[in-house]
Structure formats: C-alpha cells, structure tokens
Residue frames as qw, qx, qy, qz and C-alpha x, y, z in Angstrom:
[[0.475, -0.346, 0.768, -0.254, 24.84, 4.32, -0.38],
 [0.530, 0.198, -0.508, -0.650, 24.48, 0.77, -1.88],
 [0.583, -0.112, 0.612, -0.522, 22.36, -1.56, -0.94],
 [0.130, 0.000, -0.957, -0.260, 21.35, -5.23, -2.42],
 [0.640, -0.109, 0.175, -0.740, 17.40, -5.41, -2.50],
 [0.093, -0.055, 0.994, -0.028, 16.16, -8.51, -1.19],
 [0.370, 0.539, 0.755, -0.053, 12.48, -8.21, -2.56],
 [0.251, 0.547, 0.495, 0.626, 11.08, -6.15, -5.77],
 [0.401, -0.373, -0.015, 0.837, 10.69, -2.54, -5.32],
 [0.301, 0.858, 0.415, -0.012, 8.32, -0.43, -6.92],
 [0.342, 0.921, 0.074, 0.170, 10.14, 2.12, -9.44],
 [0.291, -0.819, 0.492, 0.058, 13.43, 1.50, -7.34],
 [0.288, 0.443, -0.826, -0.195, 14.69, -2.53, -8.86],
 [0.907, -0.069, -0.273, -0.312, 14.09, -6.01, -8.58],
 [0.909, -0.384, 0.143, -0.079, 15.35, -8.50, -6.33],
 [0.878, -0.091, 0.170, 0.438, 19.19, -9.10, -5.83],
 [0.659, 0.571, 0.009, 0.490, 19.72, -6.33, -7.53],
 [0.609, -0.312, -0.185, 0.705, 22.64, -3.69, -6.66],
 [0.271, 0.791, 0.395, 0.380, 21.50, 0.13, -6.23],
 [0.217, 0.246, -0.180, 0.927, 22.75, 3.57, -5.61],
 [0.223, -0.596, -0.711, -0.300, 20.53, 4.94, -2.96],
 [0.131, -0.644, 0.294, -0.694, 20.36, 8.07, -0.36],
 [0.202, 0.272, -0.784, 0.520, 21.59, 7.19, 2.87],
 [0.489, 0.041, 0.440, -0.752, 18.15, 8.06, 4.94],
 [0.702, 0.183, -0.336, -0.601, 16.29, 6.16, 2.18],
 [0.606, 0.135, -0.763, 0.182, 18.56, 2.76, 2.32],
 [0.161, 0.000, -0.800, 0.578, 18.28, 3.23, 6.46],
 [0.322, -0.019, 0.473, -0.820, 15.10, 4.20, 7.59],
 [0.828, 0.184, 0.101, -0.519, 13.07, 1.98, 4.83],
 [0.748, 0.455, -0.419, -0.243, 14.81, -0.47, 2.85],
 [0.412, 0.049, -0.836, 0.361, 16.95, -1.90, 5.78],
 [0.427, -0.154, 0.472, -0.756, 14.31, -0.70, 8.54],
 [0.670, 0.102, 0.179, -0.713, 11.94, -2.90, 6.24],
 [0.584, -0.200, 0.747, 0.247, 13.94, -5.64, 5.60],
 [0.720, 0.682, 0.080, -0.098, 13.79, -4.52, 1.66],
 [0.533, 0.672, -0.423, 0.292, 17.65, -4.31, 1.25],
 [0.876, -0.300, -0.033, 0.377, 20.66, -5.33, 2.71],
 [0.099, 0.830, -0.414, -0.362, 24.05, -2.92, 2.70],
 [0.936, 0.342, 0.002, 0.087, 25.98, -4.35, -0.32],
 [0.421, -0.690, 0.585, -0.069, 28.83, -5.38, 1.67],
 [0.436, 0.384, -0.767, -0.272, 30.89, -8.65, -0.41],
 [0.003, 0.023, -0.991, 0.128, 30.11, -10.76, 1.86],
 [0.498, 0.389, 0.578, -0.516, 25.62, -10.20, 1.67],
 [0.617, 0.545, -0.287, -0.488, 26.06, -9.53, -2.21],
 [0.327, 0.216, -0.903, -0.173, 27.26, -13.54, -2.01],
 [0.066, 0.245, 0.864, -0.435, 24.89, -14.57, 0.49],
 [0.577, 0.391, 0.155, -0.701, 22.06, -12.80, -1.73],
 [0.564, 0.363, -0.638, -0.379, 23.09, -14.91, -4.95],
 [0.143, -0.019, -0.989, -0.012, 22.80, -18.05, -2.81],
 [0.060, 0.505, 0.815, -0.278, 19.25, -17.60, -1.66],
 [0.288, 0.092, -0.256, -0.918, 18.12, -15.03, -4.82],
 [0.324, -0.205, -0.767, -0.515, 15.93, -18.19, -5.68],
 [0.209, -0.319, -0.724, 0.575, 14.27, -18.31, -2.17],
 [0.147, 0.557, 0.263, -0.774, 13.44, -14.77, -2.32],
 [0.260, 0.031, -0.562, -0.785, 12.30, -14.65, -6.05],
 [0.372, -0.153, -0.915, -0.017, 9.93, -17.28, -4.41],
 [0.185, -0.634, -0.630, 0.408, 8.44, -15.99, -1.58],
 [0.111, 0.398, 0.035, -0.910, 8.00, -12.80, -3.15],
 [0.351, -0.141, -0.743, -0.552, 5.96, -14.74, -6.25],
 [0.345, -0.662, -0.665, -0.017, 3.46, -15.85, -3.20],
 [0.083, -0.428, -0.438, 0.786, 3.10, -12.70, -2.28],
 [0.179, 0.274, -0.414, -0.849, 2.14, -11.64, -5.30],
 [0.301, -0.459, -0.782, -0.296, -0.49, -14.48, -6.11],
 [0.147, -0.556, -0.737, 0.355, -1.90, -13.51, -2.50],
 [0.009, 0.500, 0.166, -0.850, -2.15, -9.91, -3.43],
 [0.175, -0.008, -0.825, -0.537, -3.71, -11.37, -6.49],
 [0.263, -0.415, -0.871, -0.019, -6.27, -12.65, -4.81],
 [0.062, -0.523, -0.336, 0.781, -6.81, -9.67, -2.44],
 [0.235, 0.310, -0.164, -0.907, -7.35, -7.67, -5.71],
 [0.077, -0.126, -0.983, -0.112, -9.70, -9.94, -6.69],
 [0.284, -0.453, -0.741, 0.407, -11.61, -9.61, -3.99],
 [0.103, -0.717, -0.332, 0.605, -11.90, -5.75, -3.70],
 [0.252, -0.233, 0.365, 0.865, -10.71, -4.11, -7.12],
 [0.224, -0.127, -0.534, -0.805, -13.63, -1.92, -8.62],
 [0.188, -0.606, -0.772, 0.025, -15.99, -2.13, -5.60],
 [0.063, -0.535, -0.092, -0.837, -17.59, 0.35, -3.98],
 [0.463, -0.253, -0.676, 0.515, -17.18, 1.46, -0.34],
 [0.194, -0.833, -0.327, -0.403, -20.06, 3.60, 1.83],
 [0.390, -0.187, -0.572, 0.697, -18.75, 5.62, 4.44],
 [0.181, -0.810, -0.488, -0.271, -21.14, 8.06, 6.24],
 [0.395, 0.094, -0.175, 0.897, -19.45, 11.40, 7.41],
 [0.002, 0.932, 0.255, -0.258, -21.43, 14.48, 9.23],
 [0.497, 0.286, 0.401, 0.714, -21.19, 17.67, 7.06],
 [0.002, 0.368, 0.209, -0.906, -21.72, 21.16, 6.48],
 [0.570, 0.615, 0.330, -0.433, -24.82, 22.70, 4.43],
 [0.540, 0.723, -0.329, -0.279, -22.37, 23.09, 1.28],
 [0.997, -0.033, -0.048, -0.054, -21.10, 19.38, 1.64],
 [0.335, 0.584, -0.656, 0.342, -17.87, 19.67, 3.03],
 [0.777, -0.414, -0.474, -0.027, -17.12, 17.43, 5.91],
 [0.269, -0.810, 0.471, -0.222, -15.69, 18.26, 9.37],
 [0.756, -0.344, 0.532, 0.165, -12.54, 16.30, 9.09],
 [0.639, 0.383, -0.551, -0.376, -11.72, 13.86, 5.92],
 [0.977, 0.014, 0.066, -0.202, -11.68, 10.52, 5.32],
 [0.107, -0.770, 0.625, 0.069, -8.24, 8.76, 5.93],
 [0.560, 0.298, -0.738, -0.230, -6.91, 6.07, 4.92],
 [0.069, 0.105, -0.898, 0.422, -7.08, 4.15, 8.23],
 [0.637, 0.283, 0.216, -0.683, -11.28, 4.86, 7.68],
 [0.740, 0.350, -0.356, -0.450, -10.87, 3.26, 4.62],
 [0.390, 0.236, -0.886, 0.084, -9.11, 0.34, 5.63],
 [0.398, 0.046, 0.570, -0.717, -11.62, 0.04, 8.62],
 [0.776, 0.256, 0.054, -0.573, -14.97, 0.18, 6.54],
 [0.602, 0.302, -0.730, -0.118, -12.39, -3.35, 4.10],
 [0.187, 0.188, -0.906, 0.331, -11.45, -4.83, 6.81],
 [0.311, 0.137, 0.721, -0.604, -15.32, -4.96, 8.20],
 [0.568, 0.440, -0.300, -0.628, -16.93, -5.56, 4.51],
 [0.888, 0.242, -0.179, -0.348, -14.79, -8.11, 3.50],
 [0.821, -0.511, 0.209, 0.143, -12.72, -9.45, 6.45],
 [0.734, 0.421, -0.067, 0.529, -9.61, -8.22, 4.67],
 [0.492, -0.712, -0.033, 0.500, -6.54, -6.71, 6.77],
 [0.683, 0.410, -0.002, 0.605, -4.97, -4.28, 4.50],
 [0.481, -0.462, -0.304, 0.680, -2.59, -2.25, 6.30],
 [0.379, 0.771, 0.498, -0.120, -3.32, 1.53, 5.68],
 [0.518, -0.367, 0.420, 0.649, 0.56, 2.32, 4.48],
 [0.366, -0.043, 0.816, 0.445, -1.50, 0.71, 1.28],
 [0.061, 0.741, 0.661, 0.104, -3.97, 2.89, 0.63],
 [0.397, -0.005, 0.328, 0.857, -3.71, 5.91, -1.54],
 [0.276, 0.807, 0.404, -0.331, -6.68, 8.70, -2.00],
 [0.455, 0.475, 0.440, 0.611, -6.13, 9.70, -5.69],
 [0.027, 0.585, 0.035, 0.810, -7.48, 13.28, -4.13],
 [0.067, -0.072, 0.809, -0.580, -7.52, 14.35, -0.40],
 [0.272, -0.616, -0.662, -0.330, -11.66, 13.39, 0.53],
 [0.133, -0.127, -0.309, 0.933, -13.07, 16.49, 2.35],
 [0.489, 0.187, -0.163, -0.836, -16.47, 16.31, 0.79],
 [0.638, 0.074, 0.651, -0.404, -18.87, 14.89, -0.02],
 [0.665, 0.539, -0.355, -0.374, -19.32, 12.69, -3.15],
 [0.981, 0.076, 0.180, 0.014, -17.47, 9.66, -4.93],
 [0.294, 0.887, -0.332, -0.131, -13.94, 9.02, -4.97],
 [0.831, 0.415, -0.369, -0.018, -11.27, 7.03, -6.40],
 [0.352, -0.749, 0.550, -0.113, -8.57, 5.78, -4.07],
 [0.589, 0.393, -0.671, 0.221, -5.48, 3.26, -5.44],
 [0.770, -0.533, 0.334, -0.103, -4.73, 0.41, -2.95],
 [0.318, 0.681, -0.658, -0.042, -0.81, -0.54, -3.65],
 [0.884, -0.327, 0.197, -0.268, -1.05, -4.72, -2.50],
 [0.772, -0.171, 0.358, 0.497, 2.43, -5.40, -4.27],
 [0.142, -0.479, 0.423, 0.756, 4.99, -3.74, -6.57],
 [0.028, -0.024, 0.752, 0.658, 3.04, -5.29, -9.52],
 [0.207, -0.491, -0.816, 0.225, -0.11, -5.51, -7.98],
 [0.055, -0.107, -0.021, -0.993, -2.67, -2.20, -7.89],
 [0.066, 0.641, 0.761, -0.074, -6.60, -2.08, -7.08],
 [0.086, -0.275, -0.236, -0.928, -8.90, 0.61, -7.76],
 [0.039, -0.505, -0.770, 0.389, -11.73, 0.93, -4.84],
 [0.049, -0.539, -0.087, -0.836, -14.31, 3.97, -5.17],
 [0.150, -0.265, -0.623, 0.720, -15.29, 5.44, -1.52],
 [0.101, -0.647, -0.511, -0.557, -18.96, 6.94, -1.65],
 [0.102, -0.148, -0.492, 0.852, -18.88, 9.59, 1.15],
 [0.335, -0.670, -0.585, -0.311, -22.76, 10.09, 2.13],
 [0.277, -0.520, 0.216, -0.778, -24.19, 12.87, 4.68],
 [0.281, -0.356, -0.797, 0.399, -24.87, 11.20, 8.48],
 [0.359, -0.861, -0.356, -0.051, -27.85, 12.67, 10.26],
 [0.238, 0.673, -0.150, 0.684, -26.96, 15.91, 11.59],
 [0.342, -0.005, -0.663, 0.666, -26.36, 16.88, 14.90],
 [0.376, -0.679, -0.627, -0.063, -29.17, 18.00, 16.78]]
C-alpha cells in the first residue's frame, strides 16, 4: 500500500515522501497516528503545498526532544523492587515504572511507547534502557534496581 508520510519516520523515510508499505502497517500506525496519509493524487498535492509546514513543526519537535535529552540522557534512575534471596525480582520493571520514577524526578511526561529496556529487567542490578524522544533524537538512562525491605 502507498502512503505519503507527513512527519519523519525512523528507518521507514522522511517527510512527504512516497512509500511502499504493508497494508496493517500503513492502517493501524501510520494513518491511525497521523504519520501518513494514503497517496491518493489529490493528498500527494496537498502534501507538496504544506511539506514546508510540516518540515517545520516536526524541526520543533525535535529541538523539544532536544531539550528533553538534555535533561535526562546519562542519568541515573533508583527504583526499589522486593526480591528473592538470589536477586531476582517478583515481577520486572516496565517501562510505565520507568516513566513513573521521570516523570516524578524530573517533572518530565514521557509517554512509555518511548521507552526501550536494552534487556528485559528481572533482577537485580544496573541497566541500560534507550528512550526514543524523536526519529533523530535517542537518550541513554541507566535504571539501578535496589532490594526493598522484605516482607515480613
């Protein structure tokens, strides 16, 4: 199916452009998420008149996700997990934890769509986890899972 993307696109194209794409893909995200349009003659002329718009308001997204990484890239987040004797935890840390513990640190909303565990966390220890804040745009947090008082 092809579809005109109306904002950049990790590893898929850049604004305006025209792409071959699987049917589910083009419908359930790229038009679900207002990332594409079907590339029908009349939107693939109505994208060239307002490419500069969107080249635009995708550049401030980018500065702002600029700034986000700023803000958080290369810190280090504590979460505190009950555990077994051989440090495994009962559960894991998800991403919606991790976006919790940001979003009460350092009054940042990132949604937790954006927020990638490099390995699942099921243990205890220090790990790496990739927050995606635009197509060009990457952080690098580390998550320090610590033992909570045990259960009584």
């Amino acid at each position: 199916m092809k579809v005109i993307l109306l904002e950049n696109v990790k590893r898929i194209g850049s604004i305006g452009e025209v792409i071959d794409v699987k049917r589910g893909f083009a419908r359930n995200f790229l038009i679900a998420n207002k990332k594409a349009l079907y590339a029908s003659k009349e939107n693939i002329k109505e994208v060239e008149k307002i490419k500069l718009d969107l080249a635009k308001k995708d550049n401030d997204k980018k500065t702002e996700a600029q700034k986000i990484f700023e803000k958080i890239n290369n810190k280090f987040y504590l979460i505190k997990r009950l555990s077994t004797e051989n440090k495994e935890l009962y559960g894991s840390v998800k991403p919606t934890d991790i976006s919790k513990i940001i979003q009460e640190i350092n009054k940042i909303d990132i949604k937790p769509s954006l927020i990638q565990p490099i390995h699942e966390i099921k243990s205890l220890g220090k790990f790496k986890v990739k927050v995606s804040l635009h197509s060009a745009v990457d952080a690098e947090i580390t998550i320090d899972v610590q033992s909570a008082e045990s259960i009584q």
